[in-house]
NUTOR-75574 format. One record per residue (C-alpha): chain; x, y negated, z negated. Coordinates in steps of 0.1 Angstrom, whole numbers. Example, Ala and Ser with C-alpha at 12.3 -4.5 7.8 and 13.67 -1.06 7.14 Angstrom:
REM NUTOR-75574
ATOM   kette      xx      yy      zz
ATOM       A     123      45     -78
ATOM       A     137      11     -71
***
This chain:
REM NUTOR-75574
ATOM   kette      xx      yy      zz
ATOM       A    -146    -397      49
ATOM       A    -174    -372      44
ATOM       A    -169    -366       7
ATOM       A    -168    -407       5
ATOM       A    -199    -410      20
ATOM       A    -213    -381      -1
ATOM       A    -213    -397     -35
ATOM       A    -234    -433     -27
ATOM       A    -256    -409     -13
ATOM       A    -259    -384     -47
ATOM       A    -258    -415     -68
ATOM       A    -292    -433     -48
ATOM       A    -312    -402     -54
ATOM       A    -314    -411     -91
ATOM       A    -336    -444     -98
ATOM       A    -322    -472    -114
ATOM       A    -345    -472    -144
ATOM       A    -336    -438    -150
ATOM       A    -300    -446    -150
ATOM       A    -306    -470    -176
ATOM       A    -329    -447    -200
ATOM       A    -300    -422    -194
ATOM       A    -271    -444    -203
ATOM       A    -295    -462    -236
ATOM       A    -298    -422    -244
ATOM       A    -267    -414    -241
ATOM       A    -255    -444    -267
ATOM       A    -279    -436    -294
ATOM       A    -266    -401    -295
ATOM       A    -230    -408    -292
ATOM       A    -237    -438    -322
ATOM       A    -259    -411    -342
ATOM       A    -231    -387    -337
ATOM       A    -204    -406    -353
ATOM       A    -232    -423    -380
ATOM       A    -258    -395    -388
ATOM       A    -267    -412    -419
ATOM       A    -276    -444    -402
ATOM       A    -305    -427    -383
ATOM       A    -314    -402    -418
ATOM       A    -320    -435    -438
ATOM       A    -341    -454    -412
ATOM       A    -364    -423    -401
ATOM       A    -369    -421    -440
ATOM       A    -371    -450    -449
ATOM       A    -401    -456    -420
ATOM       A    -420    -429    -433
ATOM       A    -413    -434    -473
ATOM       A    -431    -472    -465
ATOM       A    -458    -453    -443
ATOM       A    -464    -431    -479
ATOM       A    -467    -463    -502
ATOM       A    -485    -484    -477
ATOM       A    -513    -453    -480
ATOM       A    -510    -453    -516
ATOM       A    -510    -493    -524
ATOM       A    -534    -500    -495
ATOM       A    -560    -472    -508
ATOM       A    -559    -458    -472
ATOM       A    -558    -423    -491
ATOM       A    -592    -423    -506
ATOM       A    -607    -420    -469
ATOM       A    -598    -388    -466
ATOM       A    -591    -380    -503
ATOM       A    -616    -345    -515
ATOM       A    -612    -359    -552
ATOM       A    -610    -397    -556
ATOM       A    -606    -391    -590
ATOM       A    -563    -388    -591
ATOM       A    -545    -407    -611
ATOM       A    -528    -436    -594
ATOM       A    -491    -422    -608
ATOM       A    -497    -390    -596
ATOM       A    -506    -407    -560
ATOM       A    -474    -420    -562
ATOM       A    -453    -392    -569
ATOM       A    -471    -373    -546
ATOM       A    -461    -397    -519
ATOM       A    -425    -398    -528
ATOM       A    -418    -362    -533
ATOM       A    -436    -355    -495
ATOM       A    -412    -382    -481
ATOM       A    -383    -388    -498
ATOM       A    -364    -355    -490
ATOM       A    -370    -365    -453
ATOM       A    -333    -376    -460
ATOM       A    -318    -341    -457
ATOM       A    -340    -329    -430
ATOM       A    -313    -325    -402
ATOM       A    -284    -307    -424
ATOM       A    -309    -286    -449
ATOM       A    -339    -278    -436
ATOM       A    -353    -251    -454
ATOM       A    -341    -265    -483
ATOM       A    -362    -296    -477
ATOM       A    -391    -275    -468
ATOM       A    -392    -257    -503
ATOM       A    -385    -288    -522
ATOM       A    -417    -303    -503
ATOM       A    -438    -272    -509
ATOM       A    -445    -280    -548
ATOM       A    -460    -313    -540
ATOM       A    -482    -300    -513
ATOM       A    -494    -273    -538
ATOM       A    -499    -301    -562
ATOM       A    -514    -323    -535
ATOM       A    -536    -298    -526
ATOM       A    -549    -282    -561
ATOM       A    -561    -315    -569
ATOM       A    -582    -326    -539
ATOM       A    -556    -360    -535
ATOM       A    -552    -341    -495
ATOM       A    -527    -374    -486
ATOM       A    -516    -373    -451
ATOM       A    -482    -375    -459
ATOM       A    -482    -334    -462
ATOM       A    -482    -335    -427
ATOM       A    -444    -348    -425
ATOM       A    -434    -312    -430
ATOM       A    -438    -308    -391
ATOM       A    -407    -333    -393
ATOM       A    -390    -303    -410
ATOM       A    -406    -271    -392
ATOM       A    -390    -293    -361
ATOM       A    -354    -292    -371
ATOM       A    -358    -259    -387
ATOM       A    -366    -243    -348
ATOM       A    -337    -262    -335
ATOM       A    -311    -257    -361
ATOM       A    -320    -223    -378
ATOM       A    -327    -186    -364
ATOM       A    -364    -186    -347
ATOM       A    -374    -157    -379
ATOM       A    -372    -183    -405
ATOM       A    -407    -202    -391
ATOM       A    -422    -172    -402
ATOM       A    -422    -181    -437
ATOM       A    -422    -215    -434
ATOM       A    -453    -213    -419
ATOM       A    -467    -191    -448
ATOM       A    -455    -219    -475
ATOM       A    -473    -245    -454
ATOM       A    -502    -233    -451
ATOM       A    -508    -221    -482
ATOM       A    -516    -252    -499
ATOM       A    -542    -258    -468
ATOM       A    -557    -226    -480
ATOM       A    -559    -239    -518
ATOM       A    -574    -269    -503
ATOM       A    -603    -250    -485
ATOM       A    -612    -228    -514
ATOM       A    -609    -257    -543
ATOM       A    -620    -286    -526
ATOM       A    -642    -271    -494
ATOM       A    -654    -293    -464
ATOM       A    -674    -272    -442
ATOM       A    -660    -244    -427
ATOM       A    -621    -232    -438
ATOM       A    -610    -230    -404
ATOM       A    -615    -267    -403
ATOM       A    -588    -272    -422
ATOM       A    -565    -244    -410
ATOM       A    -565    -238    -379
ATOM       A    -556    -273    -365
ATOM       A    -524    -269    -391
ATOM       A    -514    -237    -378
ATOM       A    -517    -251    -338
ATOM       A    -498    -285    -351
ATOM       A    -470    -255    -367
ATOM       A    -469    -239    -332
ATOM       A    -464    -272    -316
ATOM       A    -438    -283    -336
ATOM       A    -421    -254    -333
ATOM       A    -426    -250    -297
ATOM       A    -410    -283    -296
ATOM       A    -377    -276    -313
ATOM       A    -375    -246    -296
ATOM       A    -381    -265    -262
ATOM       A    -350    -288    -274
ATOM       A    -328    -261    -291
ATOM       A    -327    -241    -257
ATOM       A    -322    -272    -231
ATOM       A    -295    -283    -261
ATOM       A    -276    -250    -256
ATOM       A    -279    -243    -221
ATOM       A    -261    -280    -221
ATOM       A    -237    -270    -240
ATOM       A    -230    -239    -222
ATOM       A    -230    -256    -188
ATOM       A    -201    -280    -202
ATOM       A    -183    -252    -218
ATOM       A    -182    -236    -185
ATOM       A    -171    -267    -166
ATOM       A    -143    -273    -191
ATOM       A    -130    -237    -187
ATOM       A    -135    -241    -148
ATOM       A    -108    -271    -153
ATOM       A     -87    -257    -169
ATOM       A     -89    -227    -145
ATOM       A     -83    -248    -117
ATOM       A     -50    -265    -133
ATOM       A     -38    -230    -142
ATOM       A     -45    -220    -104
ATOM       A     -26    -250     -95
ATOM       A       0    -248    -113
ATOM       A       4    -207    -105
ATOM       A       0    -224     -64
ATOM       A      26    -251     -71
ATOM       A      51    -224     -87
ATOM       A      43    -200     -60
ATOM       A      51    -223     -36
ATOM       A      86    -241     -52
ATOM       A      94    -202     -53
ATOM       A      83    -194     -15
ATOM       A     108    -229      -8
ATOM       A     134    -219     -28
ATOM       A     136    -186      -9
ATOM       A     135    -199      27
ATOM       A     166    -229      19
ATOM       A     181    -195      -2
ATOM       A     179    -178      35
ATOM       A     185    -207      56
ATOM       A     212    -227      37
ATOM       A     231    -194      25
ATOM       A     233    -176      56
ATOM       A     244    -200      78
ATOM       A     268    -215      52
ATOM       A     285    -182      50
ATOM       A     288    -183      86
ATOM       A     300    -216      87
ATOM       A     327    -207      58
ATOM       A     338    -178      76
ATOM       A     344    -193     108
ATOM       A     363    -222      94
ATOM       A     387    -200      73
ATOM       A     391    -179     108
ATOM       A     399    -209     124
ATOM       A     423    -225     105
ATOM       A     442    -192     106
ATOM       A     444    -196     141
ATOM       A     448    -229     147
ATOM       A     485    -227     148
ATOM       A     490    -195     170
ATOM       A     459    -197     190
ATOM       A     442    -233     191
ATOM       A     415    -217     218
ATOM       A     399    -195     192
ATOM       A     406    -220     163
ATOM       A     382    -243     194
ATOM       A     362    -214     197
ATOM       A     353    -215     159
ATOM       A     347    -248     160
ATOM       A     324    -244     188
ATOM       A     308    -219     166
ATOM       A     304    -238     138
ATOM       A     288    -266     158
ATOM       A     266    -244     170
ATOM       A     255    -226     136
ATOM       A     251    -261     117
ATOM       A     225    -273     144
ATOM       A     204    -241     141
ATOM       A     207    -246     104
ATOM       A     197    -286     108
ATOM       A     164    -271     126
ATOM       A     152    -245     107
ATOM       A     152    -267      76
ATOM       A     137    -298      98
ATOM       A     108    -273     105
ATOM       A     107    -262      64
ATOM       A     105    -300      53
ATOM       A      82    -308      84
ATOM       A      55    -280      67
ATOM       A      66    -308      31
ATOM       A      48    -335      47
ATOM       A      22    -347      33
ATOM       A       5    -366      61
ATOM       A      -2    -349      93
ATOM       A     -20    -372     118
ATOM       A     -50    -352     132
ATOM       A     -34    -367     171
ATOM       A      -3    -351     165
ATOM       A       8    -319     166
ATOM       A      11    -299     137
ATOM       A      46    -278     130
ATOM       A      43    -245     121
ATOM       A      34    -241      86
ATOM       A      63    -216      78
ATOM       A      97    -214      97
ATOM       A      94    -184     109
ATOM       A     122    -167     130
ATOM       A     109    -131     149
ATOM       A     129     -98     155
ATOM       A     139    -122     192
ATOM       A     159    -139     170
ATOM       A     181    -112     156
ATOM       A     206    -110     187
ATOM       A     215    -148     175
ATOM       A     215    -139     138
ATOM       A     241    -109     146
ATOM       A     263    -131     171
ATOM       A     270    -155     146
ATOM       A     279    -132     122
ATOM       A     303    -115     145
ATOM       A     315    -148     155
ATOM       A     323    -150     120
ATOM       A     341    -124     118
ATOM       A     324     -92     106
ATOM       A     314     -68     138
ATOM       A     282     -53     134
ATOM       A     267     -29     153
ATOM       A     227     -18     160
ATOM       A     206       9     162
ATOM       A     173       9     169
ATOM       A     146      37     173
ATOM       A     111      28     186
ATOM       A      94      -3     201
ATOM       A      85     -31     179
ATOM       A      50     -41     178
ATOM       A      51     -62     140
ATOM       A      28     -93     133
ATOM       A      47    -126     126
ATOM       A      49    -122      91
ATOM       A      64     -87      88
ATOM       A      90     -98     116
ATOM       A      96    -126      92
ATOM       A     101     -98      68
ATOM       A     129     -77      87
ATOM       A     147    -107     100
ATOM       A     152    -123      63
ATOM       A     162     -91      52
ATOM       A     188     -83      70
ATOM       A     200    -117      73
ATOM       A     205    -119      38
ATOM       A     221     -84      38
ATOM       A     247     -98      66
ATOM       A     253    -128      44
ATOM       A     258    -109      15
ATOM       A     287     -89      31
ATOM       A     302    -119      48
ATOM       A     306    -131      11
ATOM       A     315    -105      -9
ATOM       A     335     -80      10
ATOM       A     373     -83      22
ATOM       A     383     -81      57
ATOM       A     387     -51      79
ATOM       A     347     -44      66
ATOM       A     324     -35      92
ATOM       A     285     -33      91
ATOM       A     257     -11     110
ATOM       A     220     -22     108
ATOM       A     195       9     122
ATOM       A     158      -3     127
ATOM       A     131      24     133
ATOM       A      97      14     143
ATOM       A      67      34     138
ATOM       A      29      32     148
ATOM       A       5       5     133
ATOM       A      32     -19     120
ATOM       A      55       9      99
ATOM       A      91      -4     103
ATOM       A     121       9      83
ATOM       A     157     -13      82
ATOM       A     188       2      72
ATOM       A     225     -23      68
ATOM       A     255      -7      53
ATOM       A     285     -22      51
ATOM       A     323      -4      47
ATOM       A     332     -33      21
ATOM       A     357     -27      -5
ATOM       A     350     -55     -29
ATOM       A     346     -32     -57
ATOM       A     324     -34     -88
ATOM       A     325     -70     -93
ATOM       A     309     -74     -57
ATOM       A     289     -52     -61
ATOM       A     270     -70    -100
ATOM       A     274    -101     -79
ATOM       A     252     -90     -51
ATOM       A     226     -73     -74
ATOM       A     224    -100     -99
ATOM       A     233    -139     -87
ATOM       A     210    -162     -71
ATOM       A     179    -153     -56
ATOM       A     191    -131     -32
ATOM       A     176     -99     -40
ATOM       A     148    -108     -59
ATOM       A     135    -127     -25
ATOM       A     137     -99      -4
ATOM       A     117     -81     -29
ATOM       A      90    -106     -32
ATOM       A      85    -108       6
ATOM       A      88     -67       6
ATOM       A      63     -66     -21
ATOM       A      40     -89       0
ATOM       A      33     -61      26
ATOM       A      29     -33       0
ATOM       A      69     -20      10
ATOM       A     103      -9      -7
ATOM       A     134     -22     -11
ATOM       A     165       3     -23
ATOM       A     201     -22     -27
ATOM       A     232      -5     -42
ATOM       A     266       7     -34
ATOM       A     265      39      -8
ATOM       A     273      72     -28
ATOM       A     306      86     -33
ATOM       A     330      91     -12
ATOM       A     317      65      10
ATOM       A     327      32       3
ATOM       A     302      -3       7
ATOM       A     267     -17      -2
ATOM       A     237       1      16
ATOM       A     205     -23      18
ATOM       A     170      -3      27
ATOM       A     136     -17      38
ATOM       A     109       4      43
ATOM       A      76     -12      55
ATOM       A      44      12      55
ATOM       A      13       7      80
ATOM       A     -12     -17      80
ATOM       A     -43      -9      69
ATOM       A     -70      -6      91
ATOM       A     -96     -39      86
***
C-alpha cells in the first residue's frame, strides 16, 4: 500500500507544464533520431534564406567595410558560409574548413557579411561530437579572417573586432561542452540501469534455481526416506502375514504411522510455497526443519523397518536450528540409503560427537553386503549425496561417503562440522 501511494506522490512533484515540454522533447528527438536529415535540411535551409534575404535586401551594406563588392561575389559568399550547414552534425571539422575559404575571402575584401558568424553553429557540434583539443585549431581558423579584417579594413581599435569573436568561440564551446557532458552522464546513467536489470534477473534466476534445488532436496529427504520405510515394512509384513498376522498388524501400524509424519512434513514444505500469507494468520515455519529431538523417531522407524541401528553419542549437543537440520538430514539419508541398497542380516551404528561452539562430527556405517553395484548406486543416483554436500558445504564442513576399507564389509558415511565463528 505504501509503495502505491509512493508513486502519485513522486509523479505531483513534477509540474504539468513540464511534463508536457518533457514529453514534446522527448518526440522531436526520438523523430530526429530516426529522420536526421529532416531536421539538417530545415536548420539549413532557415539559415541559407537568412543569407539571401541579407544579400537581396542590401541588409549587408550596413555593416559592410567595403561597399564596393560585386553583387556575385555577395552571393557566393553567402552560399558557401551557409550551405555546408547541411553536414554540420556528421562532419564537423570538415564543414569548418570548407567554410574557412569564404571567410578569408569575406574578410580580405571588406564584404564582413554576418553570415561568418554561423560557424559557431559548427564550433557547437564540434565540442559535443569531437575530442575537446580540436577547438584549439578551430579557433585559430576562425579568427584569423577576423584578424585580416582588422588589419585590411580597420574600424577602431582591433580588439573590437576580436575579442567579442573569441568570447562568442568560448560560448559556443562552453555550450557543447555543457550538452556533451549532461548527454553522456545520460547515457551512462541508462547503461547502468540496464545492466542493474539484467543483474537483478540474473540474481533471480540464480534465487529461483537455488531455491527449486533447496526443494528438490527436502521432498529428496522427506519423500525417500520415509518411502523406504514404508517399502520395507510392507515387504516385512507380507512375509508375516501368514505366520504371524500381529507383526504383519504391527507393520501396518507402522506404516500408518510413517505415512502421516510424511503427510506433515511436506504440508509444512508446501505451506512455506504459499504465496499469500495473511498478516492475521500465523505464519509456518519457513523451512521444515526437524532437530536432533527428532532422531529417536527417525531411528525407530527405521528399526521398525527392519534394519537395527544402534547409537553412540559423545558430548552434549548445543547446535543452532540449522546445523541440527544438518545432522538429522544426514544421517537420515544415510539410513535410507542402507535400507535400500543393502540385503538383509545388515546392521548399522551412527556415533555423534559434540564439541564446543557448534563443532559436531557424525559417523553411520553399515555391515551391507550389496557389493559394488550398491555401492555406484549410492555414490552416483539421485540427489542423495550431492544434497548432503550442499547443506555440509553451507556450514563450511566435510563430507567423506564410500565403502569401509578392506576387510570390513559396508558403506561408511562421515560428517564433520567445524565451529562457528565468533560474530
Amino acid at each position: 500500500m505504501d509503495h502505491v501511494n509512493h508513486v502519485p506522490e513522486e509523479r505531483a512533484t513534477t509540474e504539468p507544464l513540464t511534463q508536457h515540454v518533457q514529453r514534446i522533447s522527448r518526440r522531436v528527438r526520438a523523430f530526429d533520431h530516426r529522420h536526421p536529415l529532416v531536421w539538417d535540411l530545415h536548420l539549413t535551409g532557415f539559415w541559407v534564406t537568412a543569407a539571401l534575404i541579407d544579400y537581396y535586401g542590401g541588409g549587408w551594406l550596413n555593416v559592410a567595410r567595403d561597399r564596393d563588392n560585386p553583387g556575385w561575389l555577395i552571393l557566393t559568399l553567402s552560399l558557401g558560409l551557409s550551405v555546408p550547414l547541411l553536414r554540420r552534425r556528421t562532419h564537423p571539422r570538415a564543414v569548418l574548413l570548407a567554410i574557412a575559404p569564404f571567410a578569408l575571402v569575406n574578410a580580405w575584401t571588406g564584404a564582413a557579411l554576418q553570415a561568418v558568424l554561423l560557424q559557431l553553429l559548427v564550433v557547437f557540434h564540434l565540442a559535443l561530437r569531437r575530442p575537446s583539443r580540436n577547438l584549439w585549431w578551430a579557433t585559430a581558423l576562425i579568427t584569423t579572417p577576423i584578424a585580416v579584417l582588422a588589419a585590411r579594413h580597420p574600424q577602431g581599435s582591433p580588439d573590437r573586432d576580436i575579442v567579442p569573436v573569441l568570447m562568442s568561440i568560448a560560448v559556443a564551446a562552453a555550450i557543447g561542452i555543457t550538452v556533451r557532458t549532461r548527454r553522456d552522464h545520460t547515457e551512462a546513467l541508462e547503461d547502468r540501469a540496464r545492466r542493474l536489470e539484467i543483474e537483478r534477473d540474473q540474481q533471480a534466476q540464480l534465487a529461483a534455481a537455488a531455491e527449486r534445488a533447496r526443494i528438490a532436496r527436502e521432498m529428496h529427504d522427506i519423500i525417500g526416506h520415509n518411502l523406504s520405510v514404508i517399502t520395507g515394512l510392507a515387504d516385512g509384513g507380507q512375509y508375516a502375514a501368514a505366520k504371524s498376522p500381529e507383526r504383519a498388524a504391527q507393520a501396518l501400524q507402522a506404516i500408518g504411522s510413517t505415512s502421516r509424519q510424511a503427510l506433515g512434513e511436506l504440508r509444512r514444505l508446501l505451506d512455506v510455497l504459499r504465496e499469500e500469507n495473511h498478516p492475521h494468520e500465523p505464519h509456518p515455519e519457513l523451512t521444515p526443519q526437524p532437530t536432533l529431538t527428532d532422531l529417536d523417531q527417525l531411528i525407530n522407524g527405521v528399526r521398525a523397518a527392519g534394519l537395527p541401528v544402534t547409537t553412540t553419542t559423545h558430548g552434549t549437543p548445543t547446535l543452532p536450528p540449522g546445523r541440527q537440520l544438518t545432522v538429522y538430514r544426514v544421517l537420515q539419508e544415510a539410513l535410507t540409503n542402507t535400507l535400500k541398497h543393502t540385503g538383509p542380516g545388515t546392521t548399522a551404528a551412527i556415533e555423534l560427537c559434540y564439541e564446543e561452539r557448534g563443532a559436531v562430527t557424525a559417523t553411520v556405517t553399515d555391515t551391507g553386503s550389496g557389493g559394488p553395484a550398491a555401492s555406484a548406486a549410492q555414490s552416483t543416483g539421485g540427489r542423495g549425496l550431492p544434497g548432503m554436500r550442499e547443506r555440509t558445504a553451507l556450514y563450511g564442513g566435510t563430507l567423506e561417503a564410500g565403502p569401509r576399507p578392506h576387510p570390513e564389509q559396508g558403506w561408511r558415511v562421515h560428517l564433520h562440522l567445524p565451529e562457528e565463528p565468533q560474530q
